[in-house]
DSSP file (Angstrom, degrees, kcal/mol; ACC not computed):
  #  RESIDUE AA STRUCTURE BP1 BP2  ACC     N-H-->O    O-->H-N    N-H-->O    O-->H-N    TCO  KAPPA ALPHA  PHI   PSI    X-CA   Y-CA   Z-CA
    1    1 A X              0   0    0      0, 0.0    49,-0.1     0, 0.0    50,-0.1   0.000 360.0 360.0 360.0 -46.0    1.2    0.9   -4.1
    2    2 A X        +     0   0    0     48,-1.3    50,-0.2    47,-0.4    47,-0.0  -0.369 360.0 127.4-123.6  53.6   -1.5    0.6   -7.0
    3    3 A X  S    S+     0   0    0     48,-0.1     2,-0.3     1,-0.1    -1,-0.1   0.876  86.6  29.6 -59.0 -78.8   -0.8    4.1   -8.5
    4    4 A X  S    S+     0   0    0     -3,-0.1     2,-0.4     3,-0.0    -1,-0.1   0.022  92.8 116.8 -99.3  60.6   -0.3    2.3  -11.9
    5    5 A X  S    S-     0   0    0     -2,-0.3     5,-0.1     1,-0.0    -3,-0.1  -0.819  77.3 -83.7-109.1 160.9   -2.6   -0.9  -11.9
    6    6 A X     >  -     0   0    0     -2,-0.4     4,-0.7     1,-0.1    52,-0.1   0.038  34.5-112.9 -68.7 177.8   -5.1   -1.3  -14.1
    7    7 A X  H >>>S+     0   0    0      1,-0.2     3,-2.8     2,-0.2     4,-2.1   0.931 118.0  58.9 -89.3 -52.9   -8.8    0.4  -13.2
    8    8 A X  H 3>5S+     0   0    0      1,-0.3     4,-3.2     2,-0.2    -1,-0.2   0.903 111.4  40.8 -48.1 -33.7  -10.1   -3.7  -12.8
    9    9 A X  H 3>5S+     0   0    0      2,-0.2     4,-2.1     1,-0.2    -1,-0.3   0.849 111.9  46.4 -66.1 -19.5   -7.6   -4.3  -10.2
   10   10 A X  H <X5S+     0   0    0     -3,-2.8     4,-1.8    -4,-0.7     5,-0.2   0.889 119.0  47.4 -96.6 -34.5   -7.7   -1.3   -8.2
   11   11 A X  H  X5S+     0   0    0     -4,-2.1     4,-1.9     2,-0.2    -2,-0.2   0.969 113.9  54.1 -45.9 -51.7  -12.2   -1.9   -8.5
   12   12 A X  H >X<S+     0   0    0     -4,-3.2     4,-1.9    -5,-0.5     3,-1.1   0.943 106.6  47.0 -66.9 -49.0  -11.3   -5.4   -7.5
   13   13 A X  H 3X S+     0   0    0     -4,-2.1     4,-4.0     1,-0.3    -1,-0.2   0.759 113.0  50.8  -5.1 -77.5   -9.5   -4.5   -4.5
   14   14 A X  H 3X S+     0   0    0     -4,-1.8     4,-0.7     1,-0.2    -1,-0.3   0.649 110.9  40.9 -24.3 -54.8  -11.8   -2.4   -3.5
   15   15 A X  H <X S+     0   0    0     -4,-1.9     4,-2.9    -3,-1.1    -1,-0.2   0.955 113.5  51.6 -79.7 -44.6  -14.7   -4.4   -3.7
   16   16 A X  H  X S+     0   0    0     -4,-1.9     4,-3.0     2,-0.2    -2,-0.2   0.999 117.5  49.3 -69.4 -57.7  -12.8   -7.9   -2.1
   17   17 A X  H >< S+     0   0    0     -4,-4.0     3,-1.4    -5,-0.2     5,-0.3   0.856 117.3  37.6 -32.8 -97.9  -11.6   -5.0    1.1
   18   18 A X  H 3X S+     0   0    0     -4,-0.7     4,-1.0     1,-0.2     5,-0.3   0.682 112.8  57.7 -32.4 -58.1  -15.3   -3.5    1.6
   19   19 A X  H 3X S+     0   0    0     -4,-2.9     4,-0.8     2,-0.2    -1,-0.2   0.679 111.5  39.9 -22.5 -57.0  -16.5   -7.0    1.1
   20   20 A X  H XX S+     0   0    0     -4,-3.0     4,-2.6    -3,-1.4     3,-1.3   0.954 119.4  46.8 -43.8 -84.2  -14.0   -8.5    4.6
   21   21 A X  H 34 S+     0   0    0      1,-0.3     4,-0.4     2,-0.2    -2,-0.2   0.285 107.7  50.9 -68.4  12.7  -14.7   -5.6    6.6
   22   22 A X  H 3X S+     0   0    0     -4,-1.0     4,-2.6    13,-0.4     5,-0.3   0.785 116.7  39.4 -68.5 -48.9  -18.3   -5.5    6.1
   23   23 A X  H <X S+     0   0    0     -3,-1.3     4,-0.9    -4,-0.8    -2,-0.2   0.904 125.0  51.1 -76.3 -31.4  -18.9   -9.6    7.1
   24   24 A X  H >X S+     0   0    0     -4,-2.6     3,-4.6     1,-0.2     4,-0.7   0.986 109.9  41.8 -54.2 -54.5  -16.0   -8.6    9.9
   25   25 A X  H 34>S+     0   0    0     -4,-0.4     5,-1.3     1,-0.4     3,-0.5   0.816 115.6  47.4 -74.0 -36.9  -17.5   -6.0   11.1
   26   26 A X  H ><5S+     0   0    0     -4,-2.6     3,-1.0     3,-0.2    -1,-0.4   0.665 104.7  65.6 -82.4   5.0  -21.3   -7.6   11.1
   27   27 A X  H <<5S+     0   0    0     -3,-4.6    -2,-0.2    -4,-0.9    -1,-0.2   0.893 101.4  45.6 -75.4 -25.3  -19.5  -10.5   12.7
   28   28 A X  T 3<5S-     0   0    0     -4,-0.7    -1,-0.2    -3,-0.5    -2,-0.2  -0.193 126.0-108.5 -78.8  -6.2  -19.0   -7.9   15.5
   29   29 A X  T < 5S+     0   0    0     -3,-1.0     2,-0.4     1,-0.2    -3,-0.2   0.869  81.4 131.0  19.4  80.5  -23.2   -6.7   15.2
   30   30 A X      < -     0   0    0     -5,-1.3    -1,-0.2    -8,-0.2    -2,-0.1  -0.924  69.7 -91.3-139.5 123.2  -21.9   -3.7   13.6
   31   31 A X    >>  -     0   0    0     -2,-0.4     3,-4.5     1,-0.1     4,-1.3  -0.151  28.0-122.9 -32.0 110.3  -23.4   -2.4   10.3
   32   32 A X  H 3> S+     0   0    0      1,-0.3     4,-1.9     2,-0.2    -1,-0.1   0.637 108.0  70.1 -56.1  -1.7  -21.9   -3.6    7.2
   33   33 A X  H 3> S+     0   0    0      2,-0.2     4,-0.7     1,-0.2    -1,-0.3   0.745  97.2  49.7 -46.2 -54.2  -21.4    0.1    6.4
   34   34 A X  H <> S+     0   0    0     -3,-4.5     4,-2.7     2,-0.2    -2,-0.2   0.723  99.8  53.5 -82.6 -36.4  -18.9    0.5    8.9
   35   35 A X  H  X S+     0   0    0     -4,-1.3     4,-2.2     1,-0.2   -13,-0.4   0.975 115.5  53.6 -68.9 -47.2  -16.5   -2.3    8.4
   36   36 A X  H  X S+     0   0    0     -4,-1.9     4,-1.6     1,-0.2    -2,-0.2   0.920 108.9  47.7 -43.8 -45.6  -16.6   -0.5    4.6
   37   37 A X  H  X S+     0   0    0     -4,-0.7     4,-2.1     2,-0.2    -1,-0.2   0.934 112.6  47.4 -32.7 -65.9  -15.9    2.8    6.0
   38   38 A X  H  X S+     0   0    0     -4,-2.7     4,-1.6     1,-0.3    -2,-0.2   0.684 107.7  54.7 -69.8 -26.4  -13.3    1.5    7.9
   39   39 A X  H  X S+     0   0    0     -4,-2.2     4,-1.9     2,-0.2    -1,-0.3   0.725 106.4  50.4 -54.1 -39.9  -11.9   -0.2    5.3
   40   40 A X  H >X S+     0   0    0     -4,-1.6     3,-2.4    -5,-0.3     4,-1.5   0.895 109.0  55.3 -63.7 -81.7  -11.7    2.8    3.0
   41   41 A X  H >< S+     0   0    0     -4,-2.1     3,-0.7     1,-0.3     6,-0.6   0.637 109.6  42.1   2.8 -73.1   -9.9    4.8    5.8
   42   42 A X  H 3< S+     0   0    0     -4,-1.6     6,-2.3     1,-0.2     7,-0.6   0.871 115.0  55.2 -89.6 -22.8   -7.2    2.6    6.5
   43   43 A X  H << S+     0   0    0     -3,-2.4     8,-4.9    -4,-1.9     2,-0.3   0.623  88.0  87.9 -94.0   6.5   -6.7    2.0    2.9
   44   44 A X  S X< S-     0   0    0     -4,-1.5     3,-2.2    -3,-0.7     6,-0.2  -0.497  99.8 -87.7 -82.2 150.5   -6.4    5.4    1.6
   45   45 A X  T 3  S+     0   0    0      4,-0.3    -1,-0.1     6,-0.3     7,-0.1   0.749 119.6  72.3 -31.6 -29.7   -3.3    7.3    1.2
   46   46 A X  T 3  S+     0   0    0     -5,-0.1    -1,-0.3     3,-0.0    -4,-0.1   0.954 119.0   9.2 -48.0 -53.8   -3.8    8.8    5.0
   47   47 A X  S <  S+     0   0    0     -3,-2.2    -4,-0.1    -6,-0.6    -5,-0.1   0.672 141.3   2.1-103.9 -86.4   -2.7    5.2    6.4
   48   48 A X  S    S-     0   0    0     -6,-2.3    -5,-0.2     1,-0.1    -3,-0.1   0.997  79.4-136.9 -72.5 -56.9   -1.4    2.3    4.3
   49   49 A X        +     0   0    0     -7,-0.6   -47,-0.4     3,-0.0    -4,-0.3   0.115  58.8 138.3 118.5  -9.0   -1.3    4.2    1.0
   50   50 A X        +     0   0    0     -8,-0.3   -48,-1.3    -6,-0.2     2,-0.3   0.809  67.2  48.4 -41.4 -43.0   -2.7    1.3   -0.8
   51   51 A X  S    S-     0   0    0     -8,-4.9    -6,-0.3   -11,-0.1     2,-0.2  -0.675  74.8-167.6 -72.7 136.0   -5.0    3.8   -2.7
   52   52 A X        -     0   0    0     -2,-0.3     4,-0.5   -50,-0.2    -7,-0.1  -0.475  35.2-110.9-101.2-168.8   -3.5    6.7   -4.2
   53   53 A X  S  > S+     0   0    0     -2,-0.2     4,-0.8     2,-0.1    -2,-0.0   0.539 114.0  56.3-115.4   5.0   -5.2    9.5   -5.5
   54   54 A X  T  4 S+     0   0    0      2,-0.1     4,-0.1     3,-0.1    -1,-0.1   0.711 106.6  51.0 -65.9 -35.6   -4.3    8.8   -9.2
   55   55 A X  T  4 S+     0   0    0      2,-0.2     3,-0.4     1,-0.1    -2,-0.1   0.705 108.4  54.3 -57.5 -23.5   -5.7    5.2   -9.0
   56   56 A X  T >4 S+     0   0    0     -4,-0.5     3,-1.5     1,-0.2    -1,-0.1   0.918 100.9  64.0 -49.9 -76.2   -8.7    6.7   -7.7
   57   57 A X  T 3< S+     0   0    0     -4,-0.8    -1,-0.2     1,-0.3    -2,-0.2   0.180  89.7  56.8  12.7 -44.7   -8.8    8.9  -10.5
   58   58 A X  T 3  S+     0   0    0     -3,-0.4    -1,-0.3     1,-0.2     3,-0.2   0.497 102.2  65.2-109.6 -15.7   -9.3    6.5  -12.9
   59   59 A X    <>  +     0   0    0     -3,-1.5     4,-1.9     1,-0.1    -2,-0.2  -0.207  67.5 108.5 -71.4   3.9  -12.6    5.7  -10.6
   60   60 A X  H  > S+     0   0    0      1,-0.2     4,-2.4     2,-0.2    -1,-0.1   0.977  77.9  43.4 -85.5 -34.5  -14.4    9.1  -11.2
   61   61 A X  H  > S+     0   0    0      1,-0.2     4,-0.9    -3,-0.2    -1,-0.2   0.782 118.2  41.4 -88.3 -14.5  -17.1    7.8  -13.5
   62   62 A X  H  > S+     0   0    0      2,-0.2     4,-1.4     3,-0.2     3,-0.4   0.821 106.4  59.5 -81.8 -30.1  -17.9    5.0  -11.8
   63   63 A X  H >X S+     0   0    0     -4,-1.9     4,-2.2     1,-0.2     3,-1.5   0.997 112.2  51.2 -55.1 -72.1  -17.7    6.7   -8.4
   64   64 A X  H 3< S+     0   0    0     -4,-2.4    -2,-0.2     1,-0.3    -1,-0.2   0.448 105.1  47.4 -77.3  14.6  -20.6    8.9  -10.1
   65   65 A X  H 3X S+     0   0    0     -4,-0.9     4,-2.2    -3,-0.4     3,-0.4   0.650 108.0  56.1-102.6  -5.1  -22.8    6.7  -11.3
   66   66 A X  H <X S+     0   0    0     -3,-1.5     4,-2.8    -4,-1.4    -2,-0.2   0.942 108.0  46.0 -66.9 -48.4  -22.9    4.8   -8.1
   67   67 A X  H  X S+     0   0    0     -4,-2.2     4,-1.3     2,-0.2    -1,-0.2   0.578 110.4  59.0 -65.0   2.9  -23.9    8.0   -5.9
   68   68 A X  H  > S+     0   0    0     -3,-0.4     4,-1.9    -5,-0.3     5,-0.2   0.874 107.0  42.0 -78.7 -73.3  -26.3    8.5   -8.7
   69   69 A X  H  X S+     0   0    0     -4,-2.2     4,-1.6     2,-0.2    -2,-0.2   0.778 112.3  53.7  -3.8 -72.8  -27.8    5.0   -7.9
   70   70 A X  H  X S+     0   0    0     -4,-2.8     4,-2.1     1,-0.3     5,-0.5   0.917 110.5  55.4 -64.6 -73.9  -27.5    5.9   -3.8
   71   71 A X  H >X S+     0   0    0     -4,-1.3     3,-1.6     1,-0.3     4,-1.2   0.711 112.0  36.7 -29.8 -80.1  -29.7    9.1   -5.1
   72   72 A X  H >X S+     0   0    0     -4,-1.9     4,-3.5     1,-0.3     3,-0.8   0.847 116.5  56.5 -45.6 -55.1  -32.4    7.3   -6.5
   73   73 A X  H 3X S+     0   0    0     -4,-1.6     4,-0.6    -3,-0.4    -1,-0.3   0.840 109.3  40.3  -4.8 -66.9  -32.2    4.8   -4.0
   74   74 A X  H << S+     0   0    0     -4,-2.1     4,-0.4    -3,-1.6    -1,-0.3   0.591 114.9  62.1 -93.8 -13.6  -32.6    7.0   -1.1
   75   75 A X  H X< S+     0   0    0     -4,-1.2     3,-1.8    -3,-0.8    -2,-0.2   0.960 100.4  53.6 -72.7 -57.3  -35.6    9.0   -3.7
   76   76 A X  H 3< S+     0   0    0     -4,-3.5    -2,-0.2     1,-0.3    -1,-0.2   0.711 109.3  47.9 -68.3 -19.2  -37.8    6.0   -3.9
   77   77 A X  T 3< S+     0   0    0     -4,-0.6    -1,-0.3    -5,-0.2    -2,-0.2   0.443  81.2 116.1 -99.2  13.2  -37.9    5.7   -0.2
   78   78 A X    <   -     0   0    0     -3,-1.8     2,-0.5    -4,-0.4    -3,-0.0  -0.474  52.0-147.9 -68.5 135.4  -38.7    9.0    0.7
   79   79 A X     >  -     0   0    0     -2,-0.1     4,-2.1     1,-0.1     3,-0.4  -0.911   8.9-170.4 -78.7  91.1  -42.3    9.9    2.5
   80   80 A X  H  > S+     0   0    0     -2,-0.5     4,-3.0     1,-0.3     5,-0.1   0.933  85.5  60.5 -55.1 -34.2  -43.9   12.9    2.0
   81   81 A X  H  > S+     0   0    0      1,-0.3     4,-0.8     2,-0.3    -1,-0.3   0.918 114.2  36.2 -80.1 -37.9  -46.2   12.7    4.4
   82   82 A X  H >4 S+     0   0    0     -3,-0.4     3,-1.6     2,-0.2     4,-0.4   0.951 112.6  58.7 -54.9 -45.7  -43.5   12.4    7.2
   83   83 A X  H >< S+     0   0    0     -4,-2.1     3,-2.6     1,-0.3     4,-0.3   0.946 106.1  56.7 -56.5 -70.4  -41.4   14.9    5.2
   84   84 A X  H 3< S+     0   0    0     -4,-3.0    -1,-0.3     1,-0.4     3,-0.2   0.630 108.4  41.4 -27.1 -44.2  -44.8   16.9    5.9
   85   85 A X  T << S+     0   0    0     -3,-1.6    -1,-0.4    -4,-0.8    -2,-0.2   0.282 114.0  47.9-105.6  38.5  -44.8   16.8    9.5
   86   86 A X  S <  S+     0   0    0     -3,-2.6    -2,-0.2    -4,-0.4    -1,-0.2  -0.016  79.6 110.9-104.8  14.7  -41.3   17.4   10.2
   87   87 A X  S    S+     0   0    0     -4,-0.3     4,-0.3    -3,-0.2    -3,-0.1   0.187  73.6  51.2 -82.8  13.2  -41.3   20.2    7.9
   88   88 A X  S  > S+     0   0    0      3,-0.1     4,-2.1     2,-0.1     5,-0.2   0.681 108.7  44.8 -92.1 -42.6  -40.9   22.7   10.6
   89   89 A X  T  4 S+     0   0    0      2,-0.2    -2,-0.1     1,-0.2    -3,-0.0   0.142 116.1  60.1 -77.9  29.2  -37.6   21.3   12.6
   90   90 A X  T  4 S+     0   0    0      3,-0.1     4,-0.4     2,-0.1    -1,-0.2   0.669 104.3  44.5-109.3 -48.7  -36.5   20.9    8.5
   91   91 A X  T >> S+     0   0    0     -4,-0.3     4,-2.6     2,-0.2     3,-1.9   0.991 115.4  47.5 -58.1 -68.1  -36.8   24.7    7.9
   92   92 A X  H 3X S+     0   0    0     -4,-2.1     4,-2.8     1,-0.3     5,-0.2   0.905 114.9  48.0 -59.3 -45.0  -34.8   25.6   11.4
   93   93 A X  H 34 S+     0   0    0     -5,-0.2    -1,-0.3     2,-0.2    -2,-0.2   0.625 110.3  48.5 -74.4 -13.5  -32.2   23.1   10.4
   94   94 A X  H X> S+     0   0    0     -3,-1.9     3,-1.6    -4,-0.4     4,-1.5   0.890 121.6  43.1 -93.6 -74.1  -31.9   24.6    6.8
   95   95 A X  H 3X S+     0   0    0     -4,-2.6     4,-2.4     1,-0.3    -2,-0.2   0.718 108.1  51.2 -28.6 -52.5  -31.7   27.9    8.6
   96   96 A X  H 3X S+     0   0    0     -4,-2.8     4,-1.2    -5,-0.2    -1,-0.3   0.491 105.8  55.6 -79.4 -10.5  -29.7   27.2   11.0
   97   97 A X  H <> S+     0   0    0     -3,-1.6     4,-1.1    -5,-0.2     5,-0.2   0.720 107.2  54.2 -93.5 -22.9  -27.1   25.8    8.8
   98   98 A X  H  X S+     0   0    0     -4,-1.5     4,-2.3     2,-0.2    -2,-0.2   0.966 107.1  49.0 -66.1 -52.9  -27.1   28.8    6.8
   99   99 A X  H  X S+     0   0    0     -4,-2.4     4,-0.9     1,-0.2    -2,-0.2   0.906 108.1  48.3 -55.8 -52.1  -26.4   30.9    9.4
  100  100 A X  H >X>S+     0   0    0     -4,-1.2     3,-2.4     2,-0.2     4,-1.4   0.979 107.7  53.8 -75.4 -55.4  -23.9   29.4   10.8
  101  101 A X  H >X5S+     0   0    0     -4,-1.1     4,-4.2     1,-0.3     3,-1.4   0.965 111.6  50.1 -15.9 -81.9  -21.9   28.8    7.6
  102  102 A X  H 3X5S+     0   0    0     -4,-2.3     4,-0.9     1,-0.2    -1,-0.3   0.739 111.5  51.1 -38.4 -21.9  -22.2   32.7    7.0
  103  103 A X  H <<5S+     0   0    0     -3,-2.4    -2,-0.3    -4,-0.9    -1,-0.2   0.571 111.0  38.9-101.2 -33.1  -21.1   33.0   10.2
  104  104 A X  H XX5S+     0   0    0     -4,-1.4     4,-2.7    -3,-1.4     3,-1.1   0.703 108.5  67.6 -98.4 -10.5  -17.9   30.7   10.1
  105  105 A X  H >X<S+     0   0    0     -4,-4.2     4,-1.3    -5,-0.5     3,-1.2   0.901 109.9  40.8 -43.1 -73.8  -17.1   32.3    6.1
  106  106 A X  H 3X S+     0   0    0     -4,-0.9     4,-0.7     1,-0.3    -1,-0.3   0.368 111.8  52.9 -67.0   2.6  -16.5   35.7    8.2
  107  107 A X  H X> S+     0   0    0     -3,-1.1     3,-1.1     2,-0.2     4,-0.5   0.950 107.5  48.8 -80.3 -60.2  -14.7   34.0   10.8
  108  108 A X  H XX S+     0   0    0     -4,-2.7     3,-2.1    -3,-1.2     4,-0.9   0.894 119.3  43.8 -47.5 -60.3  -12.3   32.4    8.3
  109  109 A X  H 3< S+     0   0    0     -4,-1.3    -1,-0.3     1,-0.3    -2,-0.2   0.708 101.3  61.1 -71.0 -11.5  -11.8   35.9    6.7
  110  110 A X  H << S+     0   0    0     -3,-1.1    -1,-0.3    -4,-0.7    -2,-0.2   0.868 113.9  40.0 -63.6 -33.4  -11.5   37.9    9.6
  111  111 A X  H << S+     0   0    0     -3,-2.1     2,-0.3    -4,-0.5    -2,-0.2   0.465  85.0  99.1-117.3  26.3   -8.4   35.8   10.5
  112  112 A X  S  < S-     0   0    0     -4,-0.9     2,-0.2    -5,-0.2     0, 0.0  -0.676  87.2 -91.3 -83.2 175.1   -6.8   35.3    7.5
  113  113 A X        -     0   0    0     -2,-0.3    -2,-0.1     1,-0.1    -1,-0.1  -0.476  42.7-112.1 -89.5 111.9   -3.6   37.9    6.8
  114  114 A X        -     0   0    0     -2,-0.2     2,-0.3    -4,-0.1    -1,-0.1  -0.431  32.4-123.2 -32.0 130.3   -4.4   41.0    5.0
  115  115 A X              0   0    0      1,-0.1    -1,-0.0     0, 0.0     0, 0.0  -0.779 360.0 360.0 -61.0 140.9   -2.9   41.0    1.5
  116  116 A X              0   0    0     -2,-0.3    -1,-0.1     0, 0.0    -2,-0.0   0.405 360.0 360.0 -51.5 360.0   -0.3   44.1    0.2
C-alpha cells in the first residue's frame, strides 16, 4: 500500500498509528507499549500490508539510531549494585541459554536431509 511513498509519509504514518493505539490502549490501563506493538503487528505485511518491507527499507537508519537511543536509555538506568546481587541467577541464565541453544543448533541439524 505505501511500497512507493515517500520515507516522510511512511514515518508519519507510523508515528500518527503508534500514537492512537498507545492513548487507546492506556484508555484500556494497558501500557502505551502495547497498543504500539499492536499497532505495528496489524500493520505490517502479515495483516493489512500497509507496511511493506521496501518502505521499511528506506527506515533502516533511523530504525538504528533510535535502538541506539533505547541503548543508552536503558544504560543510564542501570544499577550495579543490584546487577551485583543478582549476579548469580545472571550467570545460570547466561548458561543456561547457551546450552540450550547448542542444544536446539544439533537438533535443527540432526533433522535436516542429508545432502548428496
Amino acid at each position: 500500500m505505501l511500497a512507493d511513498a515517500n520515507v516522510l509519509l511512511v514515518l508519519a504514518v507510523i508515528l500518527v498509528a503508534g500514537t492512537v493505539s498507545g492513548n487507546l490502549a492506556k484508555l484500556v490501563h494497558l501500557p502505551s507499549v502495547t497498543g504500539q506493538i499492536v499497532a505495528g503487528v496489524f500493520m505490517g505485511a502479515s495483516v493489512f500490508g500497509v507496511l511493506t518491507e521496501n518502505s521499511l527499507h528506506s527506515l533502516r537508519p533511523l530504525v538504528d539510531f533510535a535502538l541506539g537511543l533505547m541503548a543508552v536509555a536503558v544504560g543510564s538506568h542501570l544499577n550495579f549494585r543490584r546487577l551485583r546481587v543478582a549476579r548469580r541467577r545472571l550467570m545460570m541464565l547466561l548458561l543456561l541459554d547457551q546450552q540450550f541453544e547448542d542444544w536446539n543448533y544439533y537438533l535443527e541439524d540432526a533433522e535436516s536431509p542429508e545432502s548428496p
